[in-house]
C-alpha positions as CSV (number, residue, x, y, z in Angstrom):
1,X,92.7,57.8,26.6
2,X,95.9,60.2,26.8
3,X,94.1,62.7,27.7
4,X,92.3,60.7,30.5
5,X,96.2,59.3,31.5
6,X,97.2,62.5,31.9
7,X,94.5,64.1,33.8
8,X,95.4,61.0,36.4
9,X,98.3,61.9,36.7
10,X,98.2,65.4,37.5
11,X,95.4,64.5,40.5
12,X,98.1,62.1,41.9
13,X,100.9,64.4,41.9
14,X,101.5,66.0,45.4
15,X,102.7,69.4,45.7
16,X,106.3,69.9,47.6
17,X,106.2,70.7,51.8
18,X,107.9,74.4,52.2
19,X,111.0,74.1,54.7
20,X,110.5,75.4,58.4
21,X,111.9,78.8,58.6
22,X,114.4,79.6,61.3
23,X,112.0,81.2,63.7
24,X,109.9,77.8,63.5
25,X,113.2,75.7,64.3
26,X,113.8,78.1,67.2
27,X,110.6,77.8,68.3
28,X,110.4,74.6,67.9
29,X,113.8,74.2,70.4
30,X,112.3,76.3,72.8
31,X,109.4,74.3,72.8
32,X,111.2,71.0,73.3
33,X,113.4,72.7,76.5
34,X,110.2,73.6,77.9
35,X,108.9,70.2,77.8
36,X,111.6,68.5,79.0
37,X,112.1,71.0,81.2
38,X,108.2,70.5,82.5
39,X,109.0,66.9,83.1
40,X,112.7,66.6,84.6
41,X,112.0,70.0,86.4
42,X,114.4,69.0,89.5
43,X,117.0,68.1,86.9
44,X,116.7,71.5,85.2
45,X,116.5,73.3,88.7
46,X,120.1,71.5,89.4
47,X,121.9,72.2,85.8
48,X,121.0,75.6,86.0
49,X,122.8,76.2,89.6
50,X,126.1,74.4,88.4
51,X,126.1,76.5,85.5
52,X,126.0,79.4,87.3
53,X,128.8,78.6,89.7
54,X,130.8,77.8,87.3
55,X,130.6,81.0,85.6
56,X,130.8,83.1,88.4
57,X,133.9,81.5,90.0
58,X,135.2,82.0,86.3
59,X,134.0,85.4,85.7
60,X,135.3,86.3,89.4
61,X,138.6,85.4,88.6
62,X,138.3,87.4,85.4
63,X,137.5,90.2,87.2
64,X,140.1,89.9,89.9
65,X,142.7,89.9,87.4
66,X,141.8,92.8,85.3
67,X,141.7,94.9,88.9
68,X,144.7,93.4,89.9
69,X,146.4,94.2,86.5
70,X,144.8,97.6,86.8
71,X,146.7,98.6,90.2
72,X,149.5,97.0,89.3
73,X,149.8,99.9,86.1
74,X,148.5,102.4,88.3
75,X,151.3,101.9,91.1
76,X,154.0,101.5,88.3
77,X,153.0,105.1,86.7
78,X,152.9,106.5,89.9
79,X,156.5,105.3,91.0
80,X,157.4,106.5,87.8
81,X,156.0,110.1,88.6
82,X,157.6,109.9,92.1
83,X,161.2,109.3,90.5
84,X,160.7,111.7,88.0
85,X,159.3,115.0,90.9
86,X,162.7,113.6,92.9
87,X,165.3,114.1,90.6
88,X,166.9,117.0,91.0
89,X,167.3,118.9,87.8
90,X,171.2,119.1,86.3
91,X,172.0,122.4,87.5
92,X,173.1,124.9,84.6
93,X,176.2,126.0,86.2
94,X,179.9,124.0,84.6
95,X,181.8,123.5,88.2
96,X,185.4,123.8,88.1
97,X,187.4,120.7,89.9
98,X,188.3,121.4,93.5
99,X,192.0,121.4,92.0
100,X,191.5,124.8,90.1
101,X,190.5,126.3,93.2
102,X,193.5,128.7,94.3
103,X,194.3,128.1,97.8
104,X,192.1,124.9,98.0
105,X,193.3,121.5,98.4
106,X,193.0,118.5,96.3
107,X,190.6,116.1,96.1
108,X,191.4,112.5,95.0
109,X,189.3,109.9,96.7
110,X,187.5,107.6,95.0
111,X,183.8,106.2,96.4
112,X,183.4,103.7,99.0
113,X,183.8,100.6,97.6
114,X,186.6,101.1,95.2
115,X,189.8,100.8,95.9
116,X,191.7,104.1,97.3
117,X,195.6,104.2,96.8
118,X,197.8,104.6,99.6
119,X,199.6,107.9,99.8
120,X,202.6,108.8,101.3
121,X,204.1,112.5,102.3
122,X,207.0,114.2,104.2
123,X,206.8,116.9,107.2
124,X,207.1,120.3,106.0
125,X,207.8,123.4,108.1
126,X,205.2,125.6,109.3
127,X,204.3,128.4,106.9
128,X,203.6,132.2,108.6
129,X,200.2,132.3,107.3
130,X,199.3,128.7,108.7
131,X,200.2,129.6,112.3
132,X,198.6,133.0,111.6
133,X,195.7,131.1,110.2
134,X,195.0,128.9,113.9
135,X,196.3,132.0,115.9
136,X,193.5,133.3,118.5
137,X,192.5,137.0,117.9
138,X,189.4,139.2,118.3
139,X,188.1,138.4,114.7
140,X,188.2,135.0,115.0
141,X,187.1,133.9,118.5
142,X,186.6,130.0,117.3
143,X,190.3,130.1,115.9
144,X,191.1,127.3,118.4
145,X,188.7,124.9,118.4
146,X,190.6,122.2,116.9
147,X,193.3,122.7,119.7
148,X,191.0,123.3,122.7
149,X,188.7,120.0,121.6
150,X,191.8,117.9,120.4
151,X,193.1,114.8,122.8
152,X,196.6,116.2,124.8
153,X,199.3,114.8,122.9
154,X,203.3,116.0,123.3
155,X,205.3,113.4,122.4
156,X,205.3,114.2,118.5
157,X,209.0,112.9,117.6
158,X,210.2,110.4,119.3
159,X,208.0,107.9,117.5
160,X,206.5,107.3,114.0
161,X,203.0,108.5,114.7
162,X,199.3,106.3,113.7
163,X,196.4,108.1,113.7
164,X,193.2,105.6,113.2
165,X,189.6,107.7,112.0
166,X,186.6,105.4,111.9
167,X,184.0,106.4,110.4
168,X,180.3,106.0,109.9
169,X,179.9,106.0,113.8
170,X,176.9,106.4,115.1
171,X,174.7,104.8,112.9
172,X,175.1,100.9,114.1
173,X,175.1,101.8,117.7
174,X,176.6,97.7,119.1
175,X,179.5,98.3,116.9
176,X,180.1,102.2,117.1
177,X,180.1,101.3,121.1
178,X,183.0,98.9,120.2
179,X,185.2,101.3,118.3
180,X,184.9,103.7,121.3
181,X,185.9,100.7,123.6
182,X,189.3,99.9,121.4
183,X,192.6,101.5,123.2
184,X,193.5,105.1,122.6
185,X,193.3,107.5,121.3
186,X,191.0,106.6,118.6
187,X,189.9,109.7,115.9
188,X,186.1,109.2,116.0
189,X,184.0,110.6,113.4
190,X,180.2,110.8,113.7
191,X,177.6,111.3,111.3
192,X,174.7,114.1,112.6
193,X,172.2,112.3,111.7
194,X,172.7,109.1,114.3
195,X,170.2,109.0,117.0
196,X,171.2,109.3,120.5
197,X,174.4,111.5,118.9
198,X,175.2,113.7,121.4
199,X,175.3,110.9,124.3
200,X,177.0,108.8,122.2
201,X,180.0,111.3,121.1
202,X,180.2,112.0,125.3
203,X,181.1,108.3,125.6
204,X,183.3,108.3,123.1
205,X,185.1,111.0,124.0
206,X,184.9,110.0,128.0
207,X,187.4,106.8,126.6
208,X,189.9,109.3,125.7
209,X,189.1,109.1,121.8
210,X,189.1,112.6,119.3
211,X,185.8,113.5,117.4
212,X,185.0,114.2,114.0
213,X,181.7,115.2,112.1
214,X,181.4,112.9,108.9
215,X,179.5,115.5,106.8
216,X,177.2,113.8,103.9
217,X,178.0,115.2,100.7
218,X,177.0,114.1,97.0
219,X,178.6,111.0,95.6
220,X,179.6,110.6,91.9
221,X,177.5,107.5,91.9
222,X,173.6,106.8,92.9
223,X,174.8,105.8,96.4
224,X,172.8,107.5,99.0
225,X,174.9,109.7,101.5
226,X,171.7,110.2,103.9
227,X,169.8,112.6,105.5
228,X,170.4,116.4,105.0
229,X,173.2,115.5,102.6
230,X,175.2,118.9,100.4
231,X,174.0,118.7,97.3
232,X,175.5,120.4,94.0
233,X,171.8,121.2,93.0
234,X,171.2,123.1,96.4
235,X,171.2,127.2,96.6
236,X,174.1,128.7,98.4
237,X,171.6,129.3,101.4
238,X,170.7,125.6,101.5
239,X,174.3,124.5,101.5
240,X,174.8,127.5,104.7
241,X,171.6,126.1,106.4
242,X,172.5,122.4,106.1
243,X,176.3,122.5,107.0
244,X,175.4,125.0,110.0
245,X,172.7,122.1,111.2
246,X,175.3,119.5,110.8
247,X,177.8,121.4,112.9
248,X,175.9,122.2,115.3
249,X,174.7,118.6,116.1
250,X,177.4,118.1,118.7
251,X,180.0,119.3,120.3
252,X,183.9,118.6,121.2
253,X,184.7,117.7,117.8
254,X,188.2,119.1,116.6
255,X,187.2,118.9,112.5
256,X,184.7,117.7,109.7
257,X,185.4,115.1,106.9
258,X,183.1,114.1,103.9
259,X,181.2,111.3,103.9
260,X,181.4,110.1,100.3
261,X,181.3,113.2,98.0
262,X,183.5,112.6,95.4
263,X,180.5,115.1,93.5
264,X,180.0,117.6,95.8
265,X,183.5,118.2,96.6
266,X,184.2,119.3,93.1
267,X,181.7,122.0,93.4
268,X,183.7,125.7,93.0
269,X,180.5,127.4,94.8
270,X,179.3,125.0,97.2
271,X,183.1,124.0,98.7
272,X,183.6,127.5,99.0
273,X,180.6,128.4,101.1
274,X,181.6,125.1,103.2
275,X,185.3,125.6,103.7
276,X,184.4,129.0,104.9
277,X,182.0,127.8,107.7
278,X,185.1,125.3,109.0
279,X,187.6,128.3,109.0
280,X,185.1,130.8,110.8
281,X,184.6,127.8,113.0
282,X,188.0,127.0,113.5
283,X,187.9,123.5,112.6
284,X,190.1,121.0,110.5
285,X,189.2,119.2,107.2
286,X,190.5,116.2,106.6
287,X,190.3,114.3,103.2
288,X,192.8,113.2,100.8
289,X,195.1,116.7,100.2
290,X,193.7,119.3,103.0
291,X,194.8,120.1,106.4
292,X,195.8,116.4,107.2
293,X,196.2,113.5,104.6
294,X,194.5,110.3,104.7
295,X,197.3,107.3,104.2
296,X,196.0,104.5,103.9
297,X,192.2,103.3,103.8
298,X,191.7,100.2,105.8
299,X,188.9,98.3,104.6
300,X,187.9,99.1,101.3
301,X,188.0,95.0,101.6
302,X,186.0,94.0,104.5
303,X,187.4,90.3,105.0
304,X,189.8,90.2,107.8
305,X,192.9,89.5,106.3
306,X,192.3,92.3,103.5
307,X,192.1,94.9,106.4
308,X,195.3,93.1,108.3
309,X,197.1,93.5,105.5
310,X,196.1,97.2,105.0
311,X,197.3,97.6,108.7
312,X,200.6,96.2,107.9
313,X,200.8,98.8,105.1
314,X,199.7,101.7,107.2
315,X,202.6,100.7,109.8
316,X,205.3,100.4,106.5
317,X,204.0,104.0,105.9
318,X,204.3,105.6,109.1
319,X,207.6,103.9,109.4
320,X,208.9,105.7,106.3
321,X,207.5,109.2,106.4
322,X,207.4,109.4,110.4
323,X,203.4,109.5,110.4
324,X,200.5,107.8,109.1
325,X,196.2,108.3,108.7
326,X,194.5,105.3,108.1
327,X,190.7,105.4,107.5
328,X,188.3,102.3,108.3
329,X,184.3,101.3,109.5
330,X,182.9,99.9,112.3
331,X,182.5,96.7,110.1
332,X,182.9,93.5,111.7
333,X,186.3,92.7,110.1
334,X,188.0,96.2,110.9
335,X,187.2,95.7,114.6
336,X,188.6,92.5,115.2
337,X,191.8,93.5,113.5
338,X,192.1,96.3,115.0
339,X,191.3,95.0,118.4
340,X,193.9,92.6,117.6
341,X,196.5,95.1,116.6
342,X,196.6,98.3,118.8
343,X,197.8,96.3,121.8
344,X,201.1,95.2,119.9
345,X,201.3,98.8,118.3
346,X,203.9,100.1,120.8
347,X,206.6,96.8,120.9
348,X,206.6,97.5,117.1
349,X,208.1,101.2,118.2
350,X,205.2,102.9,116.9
351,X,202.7,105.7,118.6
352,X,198.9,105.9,118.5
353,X,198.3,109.2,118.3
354,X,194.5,111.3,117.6
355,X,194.7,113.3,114.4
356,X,195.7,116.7,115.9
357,X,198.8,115.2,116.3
358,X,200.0,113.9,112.7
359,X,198.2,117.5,111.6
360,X,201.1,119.5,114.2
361,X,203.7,117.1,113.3
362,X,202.5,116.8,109.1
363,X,202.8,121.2,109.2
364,X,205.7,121.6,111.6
365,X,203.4,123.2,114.9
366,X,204.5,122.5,118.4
C-alpha cells in the first residue's frame, strides 16, 4: 500500500513553470504596443506628434543656448586678445621728471578732474637770452610767430591783466561757437583733431580771440587723450611725425599747450624732441611753469557756482600779482559764468587781455 501511496503521489505532483526571461517580457511589451497600437491607431498617430514637438522645442532651446554660450566665450577671448595686441609694451627706458631737465620748466598739473592749486607769481625782468631767444634772425626765420599771430595789445600796466584759455575747442562745435562769441580777447585753444578745424579757428580768430593748439599727450591715468596723441612708448621719429601733423593743422596760432599729459610730459626724450619743434617754430608753451603760468583753473568743478567762485579767485590773483591765467572748458557751466562775468570785468578795474600779453608783461618785454 506505501508503495502504491507513494507512486500516487509522485504522478500528481506538477513540475515548477520557468520564469519569462527578459527578452520574452520585452517582447511581450512590444507586442502589447503593437496591438493597441493596431486598434487606437489615430490615437497613436496623435501621441507620437506631441511628443515630438515637445522635444524639439526642448532640444531647440538646448541647442540655442549652447551656441549662444559658445559665441559669448568666443567674443570674450577675442576682446581679451584685442586688449592684450593694444597695450603698448612698458618701454625699457627709466624717464627722468621734466624737473631734472636743465633749462626746462616744471611741470605740476594734475589730470583733469582733480583738483589743480592756484598759483601765484611776480613779474620778473627780461633776461638777455629771452629777448635773444624771440629775436628775428636768418637762423631762425619762425622766431616771431607768437608776436606776428598774437592779438595787438599795448596797454600792459595800467591794469591788472586776465587772460582766459578755453580749451577742448573744437570738438563740441554749439558750444566751441559760444566761447568764440564771448567778448574779447578770448585765448582759444583747439585740438587738431576737430573736424571743420581750420574754418572753425578763422571764426574764432575773426572775433578778435588768440589761438592755441591743445596737443594730446599721455595721461598718468587710463583716460583717453584722442587721436594721434604723444606717447612715451612712441620712437623719437613718431613723436617728430605726430607733433609736426599736429602743428601743421592750422594756422594763426601764437603757441601749443598739452592736453592732459601729466605722463608724457615727464618724458626726458620725448619733451625734448617736442620743445625743440615749438622753439624752431617760434611758438609759446604754456602749462603750469613754462613760458607763461597757468593761475587758476576754472572748472575743475563744473556746477556754476564752483566755477563763479574760481573766477572770483582768478580776479583776487590778478589783483595781487598784477596778472592772471585762468584755464576752463566749453562746459555748460563755464559759459554761463563767464558770459555773465566779462562784461563787469572792466568796472572791477581789471583788463582782459590774450595770453601774449601776461607772457610780455610775466618776462618784462615791451
Amino acid at each position: 500500500m506505501a508503495s502504491r501511496k507513494n507512486r500516487s503521489r509522485k504522478a500528481n505532483r506538477k513540475s515548477p513553470k520557468a520564469a519569462p526571461t527578459l527578452r520574452e517580457r520585452l517582447q511581450r511589451r512590444f507586442n502589447a504596443v503593437v496591438t493597441w497600437i493596431d486598434a487606437h491607431h489615430w490615437h497613436a498617430i496623435v501621441g507620437g506628434l506631441v511628443l515630438l514637438f515637445v522635444a524639439s522645442l526642448f532640444g531647440g532651446y538646448w541647442i540655442a543656448e549652447r551656441l549662444e554660450s559658445g559665441d559669448r566665450d568666443r567674443l570674450a577671448r577675442d576682446t581679451v586678445d584685442e586688449m592684450k595686441r593694444n597695450t603698448p609694451a612698458e618701454p625699457a627706458a627709466r624717464y627722468a621728471r621734466i624737473e631734472d631737465l636743465p633749462g626746462l620748466p616744471k611741470y605740476t598739473d594734475s589730470e583733469p578732474g582733480q583738483p589743480r592749486p592756484t598759483l601765484d607769481e611776480k613779474p620778473r625782468a627780461a633776461k638777455p637770452q629771452q629777448l635773444a631767444a624771440v629775436a628775428p634772425n636768418s637762423q631762425n626765420p619762425g622766431a616771431e610767430s607768437w608776436r606776428r599771430n598774437a592779438v595787438p595789445f599795448t596797454d600792459l600796466n595800467s591794469r591788472p591783466l586776465v587772460a582766459i584759455v578755453i580749451d577742448d575747442v573744437g570738438i563740441d562745435r554749439p558750444r566751441s561757437k559760444r566761447a568764440w562769441e564771448l567778448p574779447g580777447p578770448l585765448t582759444l585753444s583747439f585740438l587738431p583733431y576737430a573736424k571743420d578745424l581750420r574754418d572753425q579757428a578763422r571764426a574764432a580768430r575773426a572775433r578778435g580771440h588768440e589761438l592755441f593748439l591743445h596737443l594730446p599727450m599721455e595721461p598718468t591715468g587710463r583716460a583717453d587723450p584722442g587721436p594721434n596723441a604723444l606717447l612715451v612708448s612712441l620712437s623719437d621719429a613718431e613723436i617728430k611725425q605726430r607733433t609736426a601733423a599736429a602743428l601743421d593743422s592750422f594756422d594763426g596760432y601764437v603757441g601749443v599747450n598739452n592736453h592732459m599729459g601729466s605722463r608724457f610730459t615727464t618724458f626726458r626724450p620725448g619733451m625734448e624732441t617736442v620743445l625743440r619743434q615749438f622753439k624752431g617754430r617760434g611758438l609759446m608753451f604754456l602749462d603750469s611753469r613754462t613760458t607763461i603760468v597757468r593761475h587758476v583753473f576754472l572748472d575743475d568743478d563744473e556746477s556754476l557756482e564752483s566755477v563763479r567762485r574760481k573766477l572770483a579767485e582768478a580776479e583776487a590773483v590778478a589783483r595781487r600779482q598784477g596778472f592772471v591765467v585762468a584755464i576752463g572748458h566749453p562746459h555748460e557751466a563755464t559759459l554761463q559764468a563767464l558770459g555773465e562775468w566779462l562784461p563787469g570785468l572792466q568796472a572791477k578795474g581789471m583788463t582782459l587781455a590774450p595770453a601774449t600779453a601776461v607772457l610780455r608783461k610775466r618776462n618784462g618785454w615791451d
